[in-house]
C-alpha positions in Angstrom: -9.2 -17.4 18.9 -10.8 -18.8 16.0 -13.2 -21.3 17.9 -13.9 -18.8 20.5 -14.4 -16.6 17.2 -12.7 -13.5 19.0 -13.1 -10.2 17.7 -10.4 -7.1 18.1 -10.1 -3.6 18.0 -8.4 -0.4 18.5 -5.5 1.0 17.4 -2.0 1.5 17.1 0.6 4.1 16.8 2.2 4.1 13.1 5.7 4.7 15.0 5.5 1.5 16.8 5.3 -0.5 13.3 9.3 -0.7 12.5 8.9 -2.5 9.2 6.4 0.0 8.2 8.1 2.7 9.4 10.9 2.6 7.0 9.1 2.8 4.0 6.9 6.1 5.1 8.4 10.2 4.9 6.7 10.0 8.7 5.2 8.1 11.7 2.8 10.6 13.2 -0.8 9.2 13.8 -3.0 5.7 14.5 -3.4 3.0 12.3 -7.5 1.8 13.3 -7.7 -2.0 13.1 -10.6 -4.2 13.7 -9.2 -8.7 13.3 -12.1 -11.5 13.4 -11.0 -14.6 13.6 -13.6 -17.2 12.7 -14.1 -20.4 10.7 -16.3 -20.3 7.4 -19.0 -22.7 6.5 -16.2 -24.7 4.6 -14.5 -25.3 7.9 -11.4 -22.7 6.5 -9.8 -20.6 9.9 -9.4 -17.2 8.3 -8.5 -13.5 10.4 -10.4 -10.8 8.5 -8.3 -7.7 9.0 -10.1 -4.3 8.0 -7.4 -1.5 9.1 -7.1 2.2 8.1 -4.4 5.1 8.4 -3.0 8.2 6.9 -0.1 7.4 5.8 2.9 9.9 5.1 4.9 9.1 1.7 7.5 10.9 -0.6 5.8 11.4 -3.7 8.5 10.0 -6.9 6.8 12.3 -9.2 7.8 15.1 -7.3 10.2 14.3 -4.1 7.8 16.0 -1.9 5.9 14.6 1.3 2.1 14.5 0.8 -0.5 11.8 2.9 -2.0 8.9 1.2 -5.2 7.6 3.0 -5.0 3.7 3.3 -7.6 0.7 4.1 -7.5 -2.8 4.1 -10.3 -5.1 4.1 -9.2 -8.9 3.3 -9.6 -12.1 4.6 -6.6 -14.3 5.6 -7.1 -18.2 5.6 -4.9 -19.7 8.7 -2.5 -22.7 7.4 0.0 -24.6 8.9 1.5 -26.1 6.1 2.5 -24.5 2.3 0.9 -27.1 0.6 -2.6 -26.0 1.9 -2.8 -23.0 0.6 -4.1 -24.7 -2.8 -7.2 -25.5 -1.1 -8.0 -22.0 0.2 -11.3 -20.3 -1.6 -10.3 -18.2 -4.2 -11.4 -14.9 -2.3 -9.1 -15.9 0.5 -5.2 -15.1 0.8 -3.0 -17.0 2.9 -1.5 -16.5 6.3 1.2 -19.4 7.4 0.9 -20.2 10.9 3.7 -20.4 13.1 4.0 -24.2 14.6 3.0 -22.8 17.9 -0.7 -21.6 16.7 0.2 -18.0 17.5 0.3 -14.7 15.9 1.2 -11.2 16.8 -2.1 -9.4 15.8 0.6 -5.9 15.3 2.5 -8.1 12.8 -0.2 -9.1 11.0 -1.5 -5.6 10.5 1.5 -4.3 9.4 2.1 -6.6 6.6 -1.4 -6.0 5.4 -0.5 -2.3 5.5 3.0 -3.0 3.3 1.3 -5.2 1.1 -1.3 -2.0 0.7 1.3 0.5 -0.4 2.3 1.5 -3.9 5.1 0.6 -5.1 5.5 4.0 -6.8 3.9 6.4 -4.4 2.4 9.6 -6.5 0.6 12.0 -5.2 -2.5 12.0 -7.1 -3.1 16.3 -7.0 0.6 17.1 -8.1 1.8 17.7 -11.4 5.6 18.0 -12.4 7.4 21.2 -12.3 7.9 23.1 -15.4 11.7 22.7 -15.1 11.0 18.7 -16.3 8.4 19.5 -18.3 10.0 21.9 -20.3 7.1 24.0 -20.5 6.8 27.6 -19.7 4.5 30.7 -19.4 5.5 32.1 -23.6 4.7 28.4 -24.6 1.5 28.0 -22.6 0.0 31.4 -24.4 1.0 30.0 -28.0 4.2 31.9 -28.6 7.4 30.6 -29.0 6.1 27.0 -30.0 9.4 25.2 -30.9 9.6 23.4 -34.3 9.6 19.8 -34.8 12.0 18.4 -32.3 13.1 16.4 -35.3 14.2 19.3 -37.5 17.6 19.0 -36.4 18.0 15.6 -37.3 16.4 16.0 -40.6 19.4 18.7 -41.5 22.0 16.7 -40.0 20.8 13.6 -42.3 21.3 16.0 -45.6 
């Protein structure tokens, strides 16, 4: 693939992608994937993966469902040994090779997908509920402001 420098594309349902699976609230839709393998002028075999999907997550903040729009762009250098990955340029990360040569293009897309996730997922346009927050509609309009939450403490001490 890499002398032949082979391109691919299409895409592939998020349900097939086990690993990936797990970690998502759902597998509904397509991840879109383009791989080039290729060699750089350095003489480096690299697979640039550029992939996109919606994926469906369970936001921590608060334990609802929401979508969180992910792409990948990156460049994988192709080694064969641990050792070479010193000698990699710096804008490259590495991909071990399996003694055989090959690799499962879906594999390869679905780390790069894993790797993408948060390890927190938040839903950017929520906010938590006013049960956490301890907030409410008399202390939003100015009323009821409680005292210093360190009053208490300050009595207790005398």
């Amino acid at each position: 693939m890499v002398s032949a420098r082979r391109s691919f594309e299409g895409t592939l349902p998020i349900a097939t992608l086990s690993r990936l699976r797990e970690a998502l609230a759902g597998t509904d839709g397509l991840v879109q994937f383009e791989l080039d393998f290729g060699r750089d002028s350095l003489g480096t075999d690299y697979v640039a993966v550029r992939a996109q999907a919606r994926l469906a997550l369970i936001c921590q903040r608060t334990l609802e469902p929401f979508v969180l729009p992910v792409v990948v762009d990156t460049r994988l250098g192709l080694i064969r040994h641990e050792r070479d990955e010193a000698g990699l340029p710096p804008d490259y990360e590495a991909l071990l090779v399996p003694e055989d040569g090959r690799l499962n293009p879906a594999d390869v897309i679905e780390d790069e997908l894993l790797l993408a996730l948060p390890l927190v997922p938040v839903n950017p346009d929520s906010s938590l509920p006013d049960e956490v927050t301890g907030h409410d509609a008399e202390e939003d309009s100015g009323e009821g402001h409680a005292g210093n939450p360190f009053a208490v403490l300050r009595e207790l001490k005398k």
